[in-house]
MARGUMI-950560 format. One record per residue (C-alpha): x, y, z; residue in three letters. Coordinates in pm, whole numbers, plus 50000, padded with zeros to 5 digits. Layout:
! MARGUMI-950560
XYZAla
...
END
This chain:
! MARGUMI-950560
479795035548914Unk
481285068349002Unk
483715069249285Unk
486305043949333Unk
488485040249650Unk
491515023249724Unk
493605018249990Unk
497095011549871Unk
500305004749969Unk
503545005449716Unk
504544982749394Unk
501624960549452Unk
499034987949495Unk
500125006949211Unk
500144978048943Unk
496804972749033Unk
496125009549002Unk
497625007248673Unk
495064980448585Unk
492304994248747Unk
492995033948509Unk
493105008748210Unk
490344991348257Unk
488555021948282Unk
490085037047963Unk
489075003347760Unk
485565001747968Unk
486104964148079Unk
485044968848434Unk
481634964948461Unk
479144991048545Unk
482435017148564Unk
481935046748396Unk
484625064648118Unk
484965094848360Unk
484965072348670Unk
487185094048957Unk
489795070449134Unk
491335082549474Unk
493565067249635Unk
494955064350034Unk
498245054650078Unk
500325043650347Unk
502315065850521Unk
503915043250772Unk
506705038650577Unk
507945072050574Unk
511425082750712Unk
513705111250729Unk
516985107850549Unk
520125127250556Unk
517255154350645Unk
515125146750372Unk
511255137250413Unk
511005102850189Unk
507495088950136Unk
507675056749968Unk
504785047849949Unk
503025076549785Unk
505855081449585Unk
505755047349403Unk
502135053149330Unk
503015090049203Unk
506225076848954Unk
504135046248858Unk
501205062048717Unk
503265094448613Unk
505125074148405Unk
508445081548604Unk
509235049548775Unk
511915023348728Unk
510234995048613Unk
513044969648635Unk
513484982749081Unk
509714993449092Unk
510865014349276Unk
512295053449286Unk
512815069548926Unk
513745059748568Unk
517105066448398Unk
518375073548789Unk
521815086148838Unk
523745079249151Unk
526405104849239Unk
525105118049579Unk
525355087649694Unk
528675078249596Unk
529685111249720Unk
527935107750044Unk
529335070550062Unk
532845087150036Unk
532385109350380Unk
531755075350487Unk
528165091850591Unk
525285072450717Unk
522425057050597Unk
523675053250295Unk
521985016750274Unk
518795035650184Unk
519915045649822Unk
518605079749701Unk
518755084249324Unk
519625115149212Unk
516525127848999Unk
514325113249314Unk
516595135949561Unk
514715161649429Unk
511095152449449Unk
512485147449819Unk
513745182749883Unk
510795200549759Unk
508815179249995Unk
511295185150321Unk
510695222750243Unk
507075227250151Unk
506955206250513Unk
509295229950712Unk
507115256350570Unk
504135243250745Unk
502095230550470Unk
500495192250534Unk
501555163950392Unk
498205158150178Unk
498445195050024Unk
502605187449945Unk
501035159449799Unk
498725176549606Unk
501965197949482Unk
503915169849405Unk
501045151749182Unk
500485186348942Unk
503655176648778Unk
503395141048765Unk
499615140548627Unk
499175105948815Unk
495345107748690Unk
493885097249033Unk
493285115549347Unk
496175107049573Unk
495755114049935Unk
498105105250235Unk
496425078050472Unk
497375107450755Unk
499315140250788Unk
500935126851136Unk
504335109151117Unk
503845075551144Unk
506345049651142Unk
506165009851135Unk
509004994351319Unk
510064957551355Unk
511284940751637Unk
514494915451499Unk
516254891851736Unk
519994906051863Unk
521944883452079Unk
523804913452131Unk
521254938452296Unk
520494922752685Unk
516714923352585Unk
517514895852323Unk
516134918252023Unk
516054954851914Unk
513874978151673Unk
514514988651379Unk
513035013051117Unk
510554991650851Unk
512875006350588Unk
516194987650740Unk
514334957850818Unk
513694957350434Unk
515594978950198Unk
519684970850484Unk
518354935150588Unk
516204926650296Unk
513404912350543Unk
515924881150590Unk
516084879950947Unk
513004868651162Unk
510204896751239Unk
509844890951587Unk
506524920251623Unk
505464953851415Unk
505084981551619Unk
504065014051433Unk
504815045251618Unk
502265072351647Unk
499845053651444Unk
497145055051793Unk
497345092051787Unk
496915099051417Unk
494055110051235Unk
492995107550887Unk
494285132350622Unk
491785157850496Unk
489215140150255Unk
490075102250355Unk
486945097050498Unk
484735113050280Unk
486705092749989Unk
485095062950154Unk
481795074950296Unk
480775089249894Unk
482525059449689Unk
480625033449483Unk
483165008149562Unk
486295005349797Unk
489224986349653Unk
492014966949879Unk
494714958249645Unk
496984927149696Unk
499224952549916Unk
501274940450222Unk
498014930950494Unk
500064941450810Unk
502324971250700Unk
500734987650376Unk
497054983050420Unk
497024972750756Unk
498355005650861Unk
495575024450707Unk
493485005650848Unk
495235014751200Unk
494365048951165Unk
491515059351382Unk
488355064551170Unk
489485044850879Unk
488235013250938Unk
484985026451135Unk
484365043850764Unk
485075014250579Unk
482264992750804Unk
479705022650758Unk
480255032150437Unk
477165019350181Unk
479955011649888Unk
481064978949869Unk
484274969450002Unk
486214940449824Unk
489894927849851Unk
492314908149652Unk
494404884649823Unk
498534894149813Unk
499024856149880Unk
499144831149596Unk
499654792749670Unk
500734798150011Unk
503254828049970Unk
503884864849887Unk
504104871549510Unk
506744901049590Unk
507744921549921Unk
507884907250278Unk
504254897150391Unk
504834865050451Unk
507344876450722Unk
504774901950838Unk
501914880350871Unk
503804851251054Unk
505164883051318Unk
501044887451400Unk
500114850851412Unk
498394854651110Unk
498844819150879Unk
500254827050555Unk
497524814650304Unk
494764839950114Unk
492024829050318Unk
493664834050653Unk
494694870750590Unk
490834874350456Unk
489424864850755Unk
492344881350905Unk
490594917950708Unk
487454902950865Unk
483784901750713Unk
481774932950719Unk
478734915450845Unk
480304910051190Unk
482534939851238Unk
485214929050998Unk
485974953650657Unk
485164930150357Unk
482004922850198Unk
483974902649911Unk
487844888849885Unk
489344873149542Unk
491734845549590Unk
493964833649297Unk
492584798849098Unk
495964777149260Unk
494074789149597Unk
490614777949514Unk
490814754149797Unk
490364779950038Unk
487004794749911Unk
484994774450154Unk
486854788950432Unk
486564824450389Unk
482944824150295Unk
482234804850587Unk
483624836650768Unk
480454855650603Unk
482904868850274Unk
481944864649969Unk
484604849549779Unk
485734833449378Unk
489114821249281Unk
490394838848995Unk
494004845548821Unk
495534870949014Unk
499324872748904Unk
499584910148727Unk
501314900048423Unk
500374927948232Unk
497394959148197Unk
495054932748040Unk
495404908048332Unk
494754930748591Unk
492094949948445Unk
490654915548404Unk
491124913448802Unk
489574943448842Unk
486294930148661Unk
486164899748898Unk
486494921349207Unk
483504943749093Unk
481404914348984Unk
481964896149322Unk
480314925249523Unk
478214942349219Unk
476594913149050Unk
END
């Protein structure tokens, strides 16, 4: 095995990715080979503008993990941050300063903004971005079109009853406590793959979805037209690993973002939410953690192959070991 492929979304994705790169250093993953190429599509939906800055999230967590740069205690933004814009934006009394931007990661954002405003693509400031950080994978927006994910939150105030706001506030200002009443990502109908997205899933040996937020990390990939049309043709196989252990999220806000869709918040109702590939759906094979062995019966009644295994990413070793599981599943 070659070509691996995975659709990922932030901390989550890029744990596993950090599993996934050692596994492949210490050859553990069966049938992998030493040299195997990963690529990786991230979401893009949680992208903003700041204070006229271009912030990618998303592909930044998976740049600073694997680059060695991140904060591992946040998991999020960069290590031994400093602070002072935003205390000195914070003393204009400008907004949004809820949205803190560090001050070594200010700058990862500015060379961004202006490679953009030059009229280079997101994928090839991407491409910029990664020669310095040496991620070791392939790292390609899931589109070059903005896309945003906005929630719909309840507002006595507003005569509708509710108003939208930005993914980011619903999460990073009101730390996903207040009700998600829908998800409604902007532009994501008139988007179109970045350059080499779809031939990173037509040519891989294996597609990879991460335990990454269903509805607004890989579901938004999924959203954009010709993703999931190349995930049902492709010949690889295409395997997930559940984000939901005993009936919650491990981290993030999916429970919140599955109970917005209707979706039930257990691993094998977001696995038959991903669907089987056999009848339109995008999985041939979907690991669910050993507390949630219960649920096995269900989703391979939905034509998805499935085994319970440990899935909490404790360390390399663990989910390299998750890794393995997820190949043997679909490449016995």
């Amino acid at each position: 095995m070659q070509k691996i492929t995975v659709l990922s979304g932030g901390m989550g994705g890029a744990r596993f990715l950090q599993g996934l790169q050692h596994g492949i250093r210490t050859g553990t993953l069966p049938g992998v080979s030493p040299d195997a190429e990963v690529t990786v599509v991230a979401n893009t939906a949680d992208d903003l503008w700041i204070h006229g800055l271009k912030v990618c999230p998303d592909l930044d967590t998976v740049m600073y993990t694997l680059g060695e740069g991140i904060d591992l205690e946040r998991g999020w933004g960069r290590s031994d941050e400093t602070w002072s814009v935003k205390q000195e934006l914070e003393a204009y009394g400008v907004e949004s300063t809820w949205f803190g931007l560090g001050d070594r990661d200010i700058a990862t954002h500015v060379v961004r903004s202006q490679m953009l405003e030059a009229g280079y693509p997101l994928s090839d400031v991407t491409t910029a971005l990664c020669r310095r950080w040496q991620p070791g994978v392939r790292l390609l927006p899931m589109s070059d079109d903005r896309v945003e994910t906005h929630v719909a939150i309840a507002d006595e105030a507003e005569p509708s009853g509710k108003r939208v706001v930005h993914f980011q506030e619903y999460w990073v200002r009101l730390h996903a406590e207040v009700p998600a009443l829908a998800v409604v990502v902007v532009g994501l109908d008139q988007s179109a793959p970045a350059p080499g997205v779809l031939e990173a899933i037509a040519d891989a040996d294996l597609v990879v979805l991460p335990p990454s937020n269903p509805v607004v990390s890989v579901g938004t990939i999924l959203g954009v037209p010709g993703i999931r049309d190349a995930l049902v043709a492709t010949a690889a196989p295409v395997v997930g690993l559940s984000p939901i252990v005993g009936d919650t999220h491990v981290r993030g806000m999916a429970q919140q973002m599955l109970t917005a869709i209707g979706v039930d918040v257990t691993a094998a109702a977001v696995g038959v939410h991903y669907g089987a590939r056999s009848d339109g759906g995008v999985l041939d094979g979907w690991l669910v953690d050993t507390s949630d062995a219960h649920h096995v019966a269900a989703v391979e009644a939905a034509g998805i192959a499935c085994a319970a295994v440990p899935l909490m990413m404790t360390d390399h070793d663990a989910t390299a070991a998750m890794a393995a599981e997820a190949i043997r599943l679909v490449r016995p």
